[in-house]
N, C-alpha and C positions, 0 to 999 in steps of 0.2 A: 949219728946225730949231726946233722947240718950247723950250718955257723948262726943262718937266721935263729934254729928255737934255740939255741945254747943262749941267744941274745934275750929274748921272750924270757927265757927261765931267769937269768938273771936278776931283770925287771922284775919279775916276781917275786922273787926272793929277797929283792931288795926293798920293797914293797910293805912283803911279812915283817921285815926286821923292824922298819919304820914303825909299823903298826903296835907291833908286839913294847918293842921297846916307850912309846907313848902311852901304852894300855898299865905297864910296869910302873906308872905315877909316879917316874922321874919327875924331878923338879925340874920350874921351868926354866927355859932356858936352856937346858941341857942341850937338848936338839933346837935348834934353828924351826923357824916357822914353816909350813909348805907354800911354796909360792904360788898361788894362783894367776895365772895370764890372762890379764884383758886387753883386747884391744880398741880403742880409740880412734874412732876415724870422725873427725872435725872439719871445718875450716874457722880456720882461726884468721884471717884474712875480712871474715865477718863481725859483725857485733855479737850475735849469738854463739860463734864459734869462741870468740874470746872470752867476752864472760864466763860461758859454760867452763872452759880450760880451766881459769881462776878459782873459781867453786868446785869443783873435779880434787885442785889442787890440797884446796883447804881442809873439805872435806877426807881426803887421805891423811893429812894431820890430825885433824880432830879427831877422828875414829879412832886410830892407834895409840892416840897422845891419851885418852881417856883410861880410867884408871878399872872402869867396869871391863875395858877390852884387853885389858895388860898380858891374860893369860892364854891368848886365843892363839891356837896351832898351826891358824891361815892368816896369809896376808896378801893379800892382791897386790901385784905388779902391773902398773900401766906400761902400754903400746901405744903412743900416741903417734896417726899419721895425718899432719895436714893435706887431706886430698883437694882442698877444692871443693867445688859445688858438682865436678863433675862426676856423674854417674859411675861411670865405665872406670874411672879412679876409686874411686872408692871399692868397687868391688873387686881390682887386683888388689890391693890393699888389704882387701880382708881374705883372700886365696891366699895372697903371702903370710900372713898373718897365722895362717892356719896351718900352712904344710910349713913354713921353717920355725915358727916360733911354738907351736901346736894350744894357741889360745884356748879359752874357755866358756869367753863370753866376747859381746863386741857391744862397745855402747857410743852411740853417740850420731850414727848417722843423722843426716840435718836435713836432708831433702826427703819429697816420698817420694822421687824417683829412686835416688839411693837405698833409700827404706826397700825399694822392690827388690832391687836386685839382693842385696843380704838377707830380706827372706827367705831368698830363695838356697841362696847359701845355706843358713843355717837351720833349712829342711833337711839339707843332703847332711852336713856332717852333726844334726843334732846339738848342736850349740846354738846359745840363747842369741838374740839380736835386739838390746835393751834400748829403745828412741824416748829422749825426755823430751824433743821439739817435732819430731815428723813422725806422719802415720802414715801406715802403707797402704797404699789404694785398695789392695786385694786380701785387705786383714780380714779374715774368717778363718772357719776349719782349716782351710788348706796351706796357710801358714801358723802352724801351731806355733813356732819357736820365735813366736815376732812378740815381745811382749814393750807396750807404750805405758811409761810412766810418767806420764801426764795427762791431764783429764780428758774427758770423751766430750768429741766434738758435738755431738747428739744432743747431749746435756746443754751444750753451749748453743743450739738452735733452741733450744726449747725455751733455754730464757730470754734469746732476742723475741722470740714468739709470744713470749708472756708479755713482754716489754710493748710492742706491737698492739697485742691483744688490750691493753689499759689505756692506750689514748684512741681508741676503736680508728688507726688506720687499717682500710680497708682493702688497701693493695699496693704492692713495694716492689721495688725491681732489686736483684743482688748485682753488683758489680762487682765482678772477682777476673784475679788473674785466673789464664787457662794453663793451670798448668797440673802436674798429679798431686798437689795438696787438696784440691780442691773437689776433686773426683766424688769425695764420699760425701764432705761436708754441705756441698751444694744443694742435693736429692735431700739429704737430712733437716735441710734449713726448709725447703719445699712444704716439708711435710709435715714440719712442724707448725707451719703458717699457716697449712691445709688444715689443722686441725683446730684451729681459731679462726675457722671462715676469712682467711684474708687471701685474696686474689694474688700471683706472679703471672700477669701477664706476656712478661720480657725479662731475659736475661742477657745482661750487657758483661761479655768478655771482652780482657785486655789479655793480649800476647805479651809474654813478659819483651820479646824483640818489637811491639811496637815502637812508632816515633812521635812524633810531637804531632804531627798532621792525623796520622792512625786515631790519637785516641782522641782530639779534636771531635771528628767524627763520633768516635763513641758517646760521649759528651751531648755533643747535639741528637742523635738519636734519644736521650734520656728527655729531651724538650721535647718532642714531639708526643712522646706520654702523656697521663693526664692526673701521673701519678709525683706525688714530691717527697714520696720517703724509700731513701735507699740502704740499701745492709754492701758494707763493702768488706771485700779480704782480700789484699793484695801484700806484696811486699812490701817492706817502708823504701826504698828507694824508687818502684812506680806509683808506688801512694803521696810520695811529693807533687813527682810531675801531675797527676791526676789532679789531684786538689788544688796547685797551683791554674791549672786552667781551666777547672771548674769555679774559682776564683774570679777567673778575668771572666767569665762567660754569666756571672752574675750570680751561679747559682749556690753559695755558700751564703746570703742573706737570709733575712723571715720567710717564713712560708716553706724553706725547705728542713729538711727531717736527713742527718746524716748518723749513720749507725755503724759503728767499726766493729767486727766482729775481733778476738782473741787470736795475737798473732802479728794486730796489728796496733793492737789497743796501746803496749810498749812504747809504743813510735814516740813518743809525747816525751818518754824518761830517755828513750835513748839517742834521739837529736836534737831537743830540746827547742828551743826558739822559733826555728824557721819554722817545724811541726805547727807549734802553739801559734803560731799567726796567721797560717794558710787554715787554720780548722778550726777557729772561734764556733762554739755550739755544737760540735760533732759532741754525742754520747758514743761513751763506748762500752763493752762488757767484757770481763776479763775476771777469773778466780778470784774469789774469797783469801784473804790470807792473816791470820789472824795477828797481829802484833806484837808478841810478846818480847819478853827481856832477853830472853836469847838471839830471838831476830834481829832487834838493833842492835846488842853486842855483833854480831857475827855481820851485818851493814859494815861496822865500822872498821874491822876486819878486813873485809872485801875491799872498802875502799880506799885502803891502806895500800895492801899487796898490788893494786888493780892501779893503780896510778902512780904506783914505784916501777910497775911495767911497763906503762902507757903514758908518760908523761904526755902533761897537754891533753887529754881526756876531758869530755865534758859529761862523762857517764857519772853520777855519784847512785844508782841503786842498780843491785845484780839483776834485777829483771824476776818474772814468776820462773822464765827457764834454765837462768842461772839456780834457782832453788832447786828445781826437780831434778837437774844434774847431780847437785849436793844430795839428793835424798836418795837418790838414785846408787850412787857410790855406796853408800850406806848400805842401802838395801843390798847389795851386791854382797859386800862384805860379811854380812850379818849369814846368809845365803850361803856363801862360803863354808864357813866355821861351822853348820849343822848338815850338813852337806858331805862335808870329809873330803879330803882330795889322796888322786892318785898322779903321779908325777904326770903320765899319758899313758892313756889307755887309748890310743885310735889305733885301732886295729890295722891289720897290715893289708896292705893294696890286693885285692883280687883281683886286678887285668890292669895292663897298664894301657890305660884312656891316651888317647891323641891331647888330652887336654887337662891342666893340672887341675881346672872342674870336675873332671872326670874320676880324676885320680882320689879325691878327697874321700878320707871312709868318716864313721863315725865316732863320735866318743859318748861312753856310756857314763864319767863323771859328769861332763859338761850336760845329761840329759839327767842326771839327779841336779845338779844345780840348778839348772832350769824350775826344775821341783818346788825346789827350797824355796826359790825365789818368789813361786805363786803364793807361799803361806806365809811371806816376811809383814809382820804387822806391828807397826810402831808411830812414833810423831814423830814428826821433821819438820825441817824448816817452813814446808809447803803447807804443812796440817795434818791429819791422819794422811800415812802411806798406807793403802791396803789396794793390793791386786784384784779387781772383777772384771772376766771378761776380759782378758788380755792386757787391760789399759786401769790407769788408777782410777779409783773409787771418787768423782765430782758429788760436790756437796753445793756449797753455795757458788752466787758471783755477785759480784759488785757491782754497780753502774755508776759509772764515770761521767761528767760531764765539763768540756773544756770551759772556762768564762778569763778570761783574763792572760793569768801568768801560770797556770795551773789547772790539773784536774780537781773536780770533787767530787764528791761522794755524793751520789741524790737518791741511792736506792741499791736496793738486793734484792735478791732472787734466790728460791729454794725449791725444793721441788714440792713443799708439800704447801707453804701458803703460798706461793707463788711471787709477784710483784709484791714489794712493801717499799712508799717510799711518800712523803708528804710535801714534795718540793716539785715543780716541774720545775725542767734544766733553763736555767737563766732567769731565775728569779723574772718571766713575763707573767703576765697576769690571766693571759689567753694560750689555748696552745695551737700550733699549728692544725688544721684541718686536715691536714695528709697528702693534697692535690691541688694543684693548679693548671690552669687553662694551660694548652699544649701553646709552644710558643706561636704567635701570630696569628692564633687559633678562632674561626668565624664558625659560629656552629651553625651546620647545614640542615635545616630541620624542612623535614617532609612534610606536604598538608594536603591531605585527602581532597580533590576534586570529586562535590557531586552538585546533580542539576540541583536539588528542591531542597528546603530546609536549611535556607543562606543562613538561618538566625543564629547558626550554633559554628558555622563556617564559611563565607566567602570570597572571592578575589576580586577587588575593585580599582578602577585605573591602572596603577604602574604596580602590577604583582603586588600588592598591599593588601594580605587578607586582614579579615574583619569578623566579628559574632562573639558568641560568645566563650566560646573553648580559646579563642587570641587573647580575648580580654580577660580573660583568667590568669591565662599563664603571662602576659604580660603586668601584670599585678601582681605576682609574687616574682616575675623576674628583678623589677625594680624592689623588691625589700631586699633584695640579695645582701647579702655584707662586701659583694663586687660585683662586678662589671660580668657580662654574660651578652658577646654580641654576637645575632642571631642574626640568619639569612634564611628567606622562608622561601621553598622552592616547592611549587604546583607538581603535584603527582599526576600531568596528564601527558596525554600523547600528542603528535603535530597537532592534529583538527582540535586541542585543548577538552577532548574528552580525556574521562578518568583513563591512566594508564593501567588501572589493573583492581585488584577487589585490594580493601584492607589488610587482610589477613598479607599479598605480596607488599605491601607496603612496609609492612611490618619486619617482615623478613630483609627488606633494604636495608633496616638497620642491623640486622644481624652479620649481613656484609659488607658493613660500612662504609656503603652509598649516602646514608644521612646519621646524621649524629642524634638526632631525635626527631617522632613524630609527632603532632600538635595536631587536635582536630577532635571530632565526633567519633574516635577509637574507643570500641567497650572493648574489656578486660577480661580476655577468655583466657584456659585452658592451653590452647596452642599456642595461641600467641606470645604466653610467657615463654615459652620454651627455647623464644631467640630474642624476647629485650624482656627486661625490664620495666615494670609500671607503675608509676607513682599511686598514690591514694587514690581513689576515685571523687571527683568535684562534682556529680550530678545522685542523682536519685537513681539508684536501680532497678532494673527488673524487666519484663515482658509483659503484657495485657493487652488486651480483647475491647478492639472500638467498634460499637453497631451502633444503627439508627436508634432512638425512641421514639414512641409514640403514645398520642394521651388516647387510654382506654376507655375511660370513663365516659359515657354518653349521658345527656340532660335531659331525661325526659320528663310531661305531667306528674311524674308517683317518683321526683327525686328529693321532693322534701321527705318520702319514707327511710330513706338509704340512711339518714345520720343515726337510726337505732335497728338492730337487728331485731325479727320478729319473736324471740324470747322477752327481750327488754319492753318490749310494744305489749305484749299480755300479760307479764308481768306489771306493770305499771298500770293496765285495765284492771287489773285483777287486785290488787293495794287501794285503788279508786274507789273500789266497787265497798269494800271490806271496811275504808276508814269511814266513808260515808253510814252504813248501818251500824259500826261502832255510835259514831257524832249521834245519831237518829237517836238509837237505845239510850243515849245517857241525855238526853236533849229533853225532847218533847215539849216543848215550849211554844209560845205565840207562832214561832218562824216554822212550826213543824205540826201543825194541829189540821183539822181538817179531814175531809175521804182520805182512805189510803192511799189512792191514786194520787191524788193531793200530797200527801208525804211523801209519799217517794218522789215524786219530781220534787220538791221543794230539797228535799236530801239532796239527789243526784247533784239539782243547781249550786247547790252550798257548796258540795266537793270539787267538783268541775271546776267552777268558779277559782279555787282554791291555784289550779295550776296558775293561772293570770293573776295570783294574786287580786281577786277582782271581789272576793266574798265581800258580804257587809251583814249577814244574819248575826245576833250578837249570840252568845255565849255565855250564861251565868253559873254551869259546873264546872268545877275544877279538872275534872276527871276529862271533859270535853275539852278543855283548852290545852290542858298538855300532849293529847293524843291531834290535836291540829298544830300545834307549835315544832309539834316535831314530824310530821306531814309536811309542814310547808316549809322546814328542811330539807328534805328529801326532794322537790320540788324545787327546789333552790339551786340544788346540786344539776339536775335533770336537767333542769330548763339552761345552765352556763354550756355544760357538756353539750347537748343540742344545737345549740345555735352556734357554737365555736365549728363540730361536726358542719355542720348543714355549711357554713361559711366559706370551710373547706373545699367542699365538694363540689360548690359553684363559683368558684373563684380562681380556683389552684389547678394547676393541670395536673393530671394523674400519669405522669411519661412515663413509661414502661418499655425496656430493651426489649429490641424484638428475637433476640437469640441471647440466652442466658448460658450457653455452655460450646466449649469444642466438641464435647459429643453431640450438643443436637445439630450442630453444623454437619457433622459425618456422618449423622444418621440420614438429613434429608440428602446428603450427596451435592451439599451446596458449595462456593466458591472461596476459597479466604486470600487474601491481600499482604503483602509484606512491600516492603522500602529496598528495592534494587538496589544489590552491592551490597547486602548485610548478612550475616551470619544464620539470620529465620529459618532460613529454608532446612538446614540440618535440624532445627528446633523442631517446626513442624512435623519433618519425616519420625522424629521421636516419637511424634506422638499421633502416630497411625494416620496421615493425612497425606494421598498421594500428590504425587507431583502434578501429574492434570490439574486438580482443587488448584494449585498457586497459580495466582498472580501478582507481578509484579508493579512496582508504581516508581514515581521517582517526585512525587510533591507533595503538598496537601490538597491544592489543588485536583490533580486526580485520583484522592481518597475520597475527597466530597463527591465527584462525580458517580464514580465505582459506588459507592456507596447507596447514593440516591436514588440511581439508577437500578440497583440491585444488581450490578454487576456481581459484587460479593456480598456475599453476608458478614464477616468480619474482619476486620483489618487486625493483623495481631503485629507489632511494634513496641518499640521501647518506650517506657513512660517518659522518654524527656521528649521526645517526638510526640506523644499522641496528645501531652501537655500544651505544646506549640501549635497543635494542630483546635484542640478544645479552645485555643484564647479566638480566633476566628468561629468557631463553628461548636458552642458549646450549646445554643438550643437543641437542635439538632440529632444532635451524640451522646455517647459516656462510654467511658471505660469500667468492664465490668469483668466479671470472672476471676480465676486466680492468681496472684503474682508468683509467675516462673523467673526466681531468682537467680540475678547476672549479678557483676558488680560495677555497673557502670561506666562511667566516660574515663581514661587515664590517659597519662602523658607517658610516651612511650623514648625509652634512652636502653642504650648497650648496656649487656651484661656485665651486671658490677661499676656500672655509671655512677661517681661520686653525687652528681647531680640527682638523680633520683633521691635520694633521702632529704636532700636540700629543699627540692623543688614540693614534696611532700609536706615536709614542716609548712612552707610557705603555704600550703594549701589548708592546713589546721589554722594557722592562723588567720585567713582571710575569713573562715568559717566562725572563729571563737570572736572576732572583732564585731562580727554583722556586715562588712562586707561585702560576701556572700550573694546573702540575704538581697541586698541590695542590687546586683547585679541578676540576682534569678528574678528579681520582680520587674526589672526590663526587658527578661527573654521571655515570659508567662503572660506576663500583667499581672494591674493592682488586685484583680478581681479574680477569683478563684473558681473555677467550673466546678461545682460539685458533682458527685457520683448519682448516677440516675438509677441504681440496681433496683431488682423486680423487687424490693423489699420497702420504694418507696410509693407506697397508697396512701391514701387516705380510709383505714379501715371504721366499719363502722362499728357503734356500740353495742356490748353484750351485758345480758343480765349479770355478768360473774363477775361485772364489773363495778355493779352497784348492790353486789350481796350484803355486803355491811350495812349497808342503810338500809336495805329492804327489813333482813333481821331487826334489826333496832326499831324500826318504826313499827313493826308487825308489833311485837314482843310489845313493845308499849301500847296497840291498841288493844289485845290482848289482855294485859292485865289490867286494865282501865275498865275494858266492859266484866270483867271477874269481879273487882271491887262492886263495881256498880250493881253486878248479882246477887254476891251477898247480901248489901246494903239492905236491897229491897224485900230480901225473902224474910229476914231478921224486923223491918219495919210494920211487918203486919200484924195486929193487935190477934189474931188468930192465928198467929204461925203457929203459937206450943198447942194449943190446942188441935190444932189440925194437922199438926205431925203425927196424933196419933192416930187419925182416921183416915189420912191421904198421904198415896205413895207417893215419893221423891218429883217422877214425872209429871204427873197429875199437880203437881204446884209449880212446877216451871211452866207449864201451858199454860196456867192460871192468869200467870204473871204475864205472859207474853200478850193472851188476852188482854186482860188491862193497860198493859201497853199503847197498846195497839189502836184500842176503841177511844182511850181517853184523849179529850181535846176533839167530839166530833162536834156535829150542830146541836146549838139548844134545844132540846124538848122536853115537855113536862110527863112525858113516857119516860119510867125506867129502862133502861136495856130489857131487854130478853123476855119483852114482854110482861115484865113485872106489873103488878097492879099497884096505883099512887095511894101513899099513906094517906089515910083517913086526918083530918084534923077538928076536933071536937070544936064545941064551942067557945069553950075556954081557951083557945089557941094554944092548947098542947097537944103533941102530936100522939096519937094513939101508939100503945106499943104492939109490936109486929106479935102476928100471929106467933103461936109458941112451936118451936121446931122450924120455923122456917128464919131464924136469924143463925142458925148454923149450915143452914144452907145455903144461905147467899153467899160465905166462902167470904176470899180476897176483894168481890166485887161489893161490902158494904165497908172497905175501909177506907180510911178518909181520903178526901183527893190530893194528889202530888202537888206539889209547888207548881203552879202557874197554871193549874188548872183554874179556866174561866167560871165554872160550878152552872147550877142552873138558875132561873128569877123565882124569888123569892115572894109569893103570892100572901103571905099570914105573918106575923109577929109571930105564931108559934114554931113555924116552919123557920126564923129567922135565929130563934132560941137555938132549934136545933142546930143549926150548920155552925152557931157560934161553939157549939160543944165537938163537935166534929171537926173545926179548928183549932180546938184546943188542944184536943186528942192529938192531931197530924204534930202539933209542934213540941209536941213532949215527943213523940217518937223521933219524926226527923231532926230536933234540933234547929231549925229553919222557923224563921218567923213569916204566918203567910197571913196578910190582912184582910182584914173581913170585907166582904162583898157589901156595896154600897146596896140598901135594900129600897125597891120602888115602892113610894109611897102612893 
């Protein structure tokens, strides 16, 4: 057996005994505690390095002085080696650390470049490498044993991001040192902004070996931007110089937006005055930390010990990373004691390396410890300590804001409401905008040069454009809440033609050749793709300008056009109907006579009726309502008519002479577009080859083309074909469908603060009237109306006077009904001749008597009857027997207003007075007696 296992065995054995003998539930104290090795690599030459030492220190008191810890079998032994900040120190420091002293954990490295190198250490020999200030740039899988007990940077972007996100700035530059703290934190902060739409245009590094002139320069580079809120991380010692000369350079006033990221936020507690007066208004973000009684007991602690150290200190609070160090040791310890320890267990060398790197094995306690220490969950100084993800568990942060002699408190941050907070920093009443003009900044704006259509854009004199898309944006330039000075440069080439189509204009600002474009720019698709476009200030869309022309010809037969020929027979046909109604209920002086006779005297009574020109009188009731509501219908007729007809010889009937893009393609004809516009891709959309186009560049030669019939239709943007109608609106119209653009926009770089600005301004010039104002001196007062094939003058149809036709029927209708029965019922032989004559045979009867009564006097009966006999005695004989039932309807008495016949005898006079009498017991109607010739 070799001298090496005899040594092994040993260990082992000694090992057993330990274990055994603890397991034996001696009392404590019996055995000594096992000492666990940590080592400590600081600098303590720093403010972080000291502090943390102090808290380190305490913390090792407190824990074992506690009376819950009295019985624990481990006790941590500190290593502590001031390396410095440098690298390549600190990592012989943890080698030696390892191979003489055979540590177990290592806490404390302060840089991440330090942080790199001990990860990489405590890969190879399996011990923890525990950072409460620095992370390691390449902290992933592949350094498992790197574990940060202090919150995640991640966390800490997301709440400057939220922070950001509430006063809607729209884009921020970070300024940070370059160095490996910053590696991970940078990308993190990126993508956190990324995801609250806010633009990092620029990223301004400082070399922490910059000098005063170096970062000058950086400084001024941040004026040239357009942006005034910055997120900074730097050290506190080139966080002075920075701010001092951001200071002299003006930009620590209103209008700028400063944001300390965590790391630096300290700065404020730990140099106290000269910080607070170079950063009036800087917010900053920094951990949550809750206050309790512990915490100010253990302040006052801290600042007990810490300035019996440091006499002459102006430090009175440990900092958040003096805490995490204290919770840190804790955790450590706690980790220990469940853990179990073995005095060393690192295995013995299997080749001797060139390099004491080389040489290093591993230890399988320090890889349980490691363990322990991911499950350590308790409250600390700092707040919940719990291990996720290599690094502690972040909850909340605070936002700080400097005003005075002091930070305060204006808001928090959580992960699940986000920003809470109801004070903007510095108690102003407005908050910053986020951006200002870049310094000495003249914005260089692009203006389309074309020939025709000056109204909306041209250059007059000394490069001074003019129209209306200047006078726009010059009206919401001036409401600005600042100043916006503008230099207007012509987009032409030598011989001052246009230098190029819209669409390259546009792209100039993409490669900021102009700072915006101003002009007759509509709002496409591609064009957004490299700027930005404020609202649109015109009227949108595409449409179709032809000639019209009036269809309508005047000829002899254009008084027939104001009624179609339904309405024209129909109204013959009511004429014809009310008239032999009037006649049937009539029969009176105005209607007596040969039938030929009647019936013209009817006709003229109705006729008459349209002119209102009648004068025949009326004494049935039944006839005057079936005319009163006639010469309604007539009333109606005759407005309608002559409004028609007035129409028709007065008003021109203009009708477009191409109503569609298809019938354009169908006859193979020409169409028209405005040179230098986007149409022509329109067009080919929509199946119309390139031969069909031409092009124009005025109004000018749209009237011509037009006239001429060069083309059949001009298709153009309605603010063009608007300017073109205020000239030439007998002429034309715009007709067809609106193929929807979005109009005229001012075009500014991507993510231009100006855009949203120059937008609002556009709303309101709109909601004020304005506007309104300004489009009525590009258009005019007078509005060209639309001339589509829809405007005729169409003429009248019967379906248009069905209501009154109905109504007036249906009343003549039941007038001459009443008037049938009246009469059938009136005849002293109706019952009796109900039962010898059929139904028809008394409606002939009737129509007869009708008919005949009211002809010329004679002393002949009808129908060749033979004249009653009159005796001597002047009574009249009575009729042969049988033939007074033969004479029917035609011996009953005469209607009202019948003239009768001359009355030759007193006895013939007897009769008719009896016959009189008869009549007016039946009808009711009193008919007076016929003056008798003496």
């Amino acid at each position: 057996m070799t001298a090496a296992t005899l040594s092994v065995l040993l260990l082992l054995v000694a090992g057993v005994y330990t274990v055994t003998a603890q397991g034996r539930g001696g009392a404590p104290g019996a055995l000594r505690p096992q000492v666990v090795d940590v080592g400590v690599i600081l600098d303590r030459k720093t403010w972080v390095g000291n502090i943390s030492w102090t808290c380190i220190e305490l913390a090792m008191e407190d824990f074992y002085a506690s009376p819950r810890h009295a019985g624990y079998s481990t006790r941590l032994k500190l290593h502590l080696r001031d390396t410095g900040l440098d690298a390549v120190s600190a990592a012989a420091a943890g080698v030696d650390l390892l191979k003489n002293v055979g540590v177990r954990a290592f806490v404390g490295p302060q840089t991440a470049t330090q942080a790199k190198f001990l990860a990489h250490l405590g890969n190879k020999s399996s011990v923890p490498i525990i950072s409460f200030s620095a992370d390691c740039p390449s902290r992933s899988g592949l350094t498992p044993y790197f574990i940060r007990t202090a919150w995640n940077d991640s966390s800490q972007a997301e709440a400057i991001a939220a922070l950001v996100q509430r006063y809607n700035w729209r884009e921020v530059i970070p300024v940070f040192e370059d160095d490996d703290s910053n590696i991970k934190f940078i990308p993190d902060l990126v993508d956190a902004l990324r995801q609250v739409d806010t633009r990092v245009s620029y990223r301004c590094k400082i070399l922490p070996s910059d000098k005063e002139d170096d970062i000058k320069r950086a400084i001024s580079s941040l004026r040239d931007h357009w942006t005034s809120v910055f997120i900074v991380r730097m050290s506190n010692t080139l966080a002075l110089k920075f701010f001092q000369l951001a200071k002299d350079e003006g930009m620590m006033g209103e209008g700028f937006v400063w944001i300390t990221a965590y790391g630096l936020t300290d700065i404020f507690d730990v140099v106290g005055s000269p910080a607070l007066d170079l950063m009036q208004g800087v917010l900053g973000v920094k951990p949550h930390v809750q206050d309790t009684m512990e915490l100010q007991n253990f302040r006052q602690r801290w600042r007990k010990k810490y300035r019996s150290e440091n006499p002459g200190t102006s430090l009175t609070e440990p900092t958040l990373f003096g805490l995490y160090a204290y919770d840190t040791i804790w955790a450590l310890a706690l980790a220990a004691e469940v853990a179990g320890f073995v005095n060393s267990d690192f295995g013995l060398p299997v080749n001797n390396g060139s390099t004491d790197f080389d040489r290093i094995d591993t230890s399988r306690s320090a890889k349980k410890l490691r363990d322990s220490m991911l499950k350590v969950n308790f409250s600390g100084m700092s707040g919940k300590f719990q291990i996720k993800g290599m690094q502690l568990a972040s909850v909340n942060y605070t936002i700080i804001n400097i005003v005075g002699r002091k930070g305060r408190v204006v808001g928090f941050w959580n992960p699940v409401s986000g920003i809470s907070s109801s004070l903007w920093p510095g108690d102003s009443d407005t908050r910053p905008r986020g951006w200002i003009l870049p310094w000495n900044k003249t914005l260089k704006i692009g203006v389309p040069v074309k020939g025709g259509f000056g109204e909306f854009v041209r250059f007059e004199g000394e490069l001074l454009p003019k129209g209306f898309c200047i006078n726009v944006f010059e009206e919401v330039v001036a409401d600005l809440p600042y100043k916006l000075p503008c230099s207007y440069l012509p987009f032409e080439d030598r011989i001052g033609e246009s230098n190029g189509t819209i669409d390259e204009l546009v792209y100039k600002v993409y490669l900021k050749e102009f700072d915006a474009v101003i002009g007759d720019v509509t709002i496409l698709v591609n064009r957004s793709l490299y700027a930005d476009f404020t609202l649109p200030y015109t009227e949108s869309g595409v449409r179709m300008l032809v000639p019209v022309l009036d269809r309508r010809k005047k000829t002899a037969w254009t008084f027939l056009k104001p009624l179609k020929t339904d309405l024209w027979l129909g109204t013959g046909a009511f004429v014809v109907f009310t008239g032999f109604v009037v006649w049937c209920i009539e029969r009176n002086e105005q209607f007596k006579g040969h039938p030929a006779s009647q019936i013209g005297s009817v006709f003229y009574f109705i006729f008459s009726t349209l002119v209102f020109a009648h004068r025949e009188g009326m004494v049935h009731n039944l006839s005057r309502i079936v005319v009163i509501v006639w010469l309604f219908v007539v009333l109606i007729l005759q407005q309608s008519y002559t409004a028609s007809l007035s129409s028709i010889l007065t008003v021109e009937q203009l009708q477009p002479t191409v109503t569609s893009l298809e019938e354009v393609i169908s006859k193979g004809s020409h169409v028209g577009y405005l040179n230098g516009s986007f149409l022509p891709e329109l067009l080919r959309s929509l199946k119309i080859d390139d031969s069909k186009m031409i092009a124009f560049d005025s109004p000018e030669e749209y009237n011509e083309a037009l006239s001429t019939g060069k083309v059949a239709v001009i298709v153009d943007e309605i603010p063009y074909l608007k300017v073109f109608l205020k000239n030439y609106c007998h002429n034309y119209t715009m007709i067809g469908p609106t193929y929807k653009f979005d109009g005229f926009g001012y075009a500014f770089p991507r993510g231009s603060p100006l855009t949203p600005d120059i937008s609002r301004g556009i709303l309101k010039l709109e909601s004020n009237g304005r506007m309104v104002e300004l489009q009525k001196a590009l258009y005019g007062d007078k509005s060209c109306p639309d001339k589509d094939n829809f405007q005729t003058s169409s003429s009248l149809t019967l379906r248009s006077f069905q209501g009154l036709f109905i109504i007036s029927g249906a009343c003549s209708v039941l007038a001459l009904t009443l008037h049938a029965v009246r009469t059938i019922y009136s005849s002293p032989h109706g019952s009796s001749s109900a039962s010898t004559q059929s139904l028809w045979r008394r409606w002939l009867a009737i129509l007869s008597k009708v008919f005949h009564k009211g002809g010329s006097p004679s002393t002949t009966p009808d129908n060749g009857e033979p004249t009653t006999p009159i005796d001597s005695t002047g009574d009249t004989g009575s009729p042969p027997e049988g033939e007074h039932a033969d004479a029917g309807p035609l011996s009953s008495p005469p209607m009202r207003g019948y003239s009768g016949r001359h009355i030759l005898s007193t006895n013939w006079s007897s009769m008719r007075r009896r016959q009189i009498q008869s009549c007016n017991e039946i009808h009711g109607d009193f008919i007076a007696e016929p003056e008798v010739d003496r």
